[in-house]
C-alpha positions in Angstrom: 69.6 28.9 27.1 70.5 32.2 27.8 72.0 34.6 25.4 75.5 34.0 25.4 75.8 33.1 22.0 75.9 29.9 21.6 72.1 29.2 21.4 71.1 30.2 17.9 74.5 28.7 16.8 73.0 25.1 18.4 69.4 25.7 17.2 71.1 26.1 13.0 73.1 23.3 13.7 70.6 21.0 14.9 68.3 21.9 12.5 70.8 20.7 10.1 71.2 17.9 12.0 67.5 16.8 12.4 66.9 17.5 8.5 69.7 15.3 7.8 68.1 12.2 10.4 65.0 12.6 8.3 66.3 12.2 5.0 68.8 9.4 6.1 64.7 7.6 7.6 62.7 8.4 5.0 59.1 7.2 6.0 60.3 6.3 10.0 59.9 10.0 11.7 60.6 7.9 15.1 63.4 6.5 13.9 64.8 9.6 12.9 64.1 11.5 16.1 65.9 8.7 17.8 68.6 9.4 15.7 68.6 13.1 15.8 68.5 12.5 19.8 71.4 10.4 20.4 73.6 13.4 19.4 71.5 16.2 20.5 71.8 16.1 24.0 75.9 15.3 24.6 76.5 18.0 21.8 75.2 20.8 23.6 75.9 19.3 27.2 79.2 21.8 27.4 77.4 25.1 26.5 74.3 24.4 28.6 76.6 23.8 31.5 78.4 27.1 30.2 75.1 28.8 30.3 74.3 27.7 33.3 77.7 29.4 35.3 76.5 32.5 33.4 73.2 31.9 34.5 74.5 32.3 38.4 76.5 34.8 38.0 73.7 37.0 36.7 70.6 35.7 39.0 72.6 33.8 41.8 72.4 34.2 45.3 75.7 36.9 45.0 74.5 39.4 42.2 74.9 41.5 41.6 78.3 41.3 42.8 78.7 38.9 41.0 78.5 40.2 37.7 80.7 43.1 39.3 82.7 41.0 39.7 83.1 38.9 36.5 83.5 42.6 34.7 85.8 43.7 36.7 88.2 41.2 36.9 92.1 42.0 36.6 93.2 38.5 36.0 95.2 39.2 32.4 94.3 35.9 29.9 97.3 34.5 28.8 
């Protein structure tokens, strides 16, 4: 991912995660991996499609107005 924070976040908690598939299959590292997996990739789904947009904005066909753009936006969060 690229750095917009949420990658070393995902990498802690996964190793967490994994650790925790290993001791729950003692003996089965396959098992466990399968495990580990069925979770991994829906959990982080959101950010990497997150990181993608940022992604664009940064290297896409429009910057670097676009990231003119993103910085300079006037629309006040509610």
């Amino acid at each position: 991912m690229i750095p917009s924070g949420e990658g070393a976040n995902l990498a802690m908690y996964d190793g967490a995660e994994l650790g925790k598939a290993i001791a729950a299959h003692p003996g089965d590292v396959e098992a466990a991996l399968i495990a580990y997996e069925k979770d991994l990739f829906p959990r982080s789904a959101s950010e990497a499609a997150e990181a993608e947009g940022i992604l664009k904005v940064c290297l896409g066909p429009n910057a670097p107005q676009s990231l003119v753009d993103f910085f300079t936006n006037t629309q006040h969060v509610k």
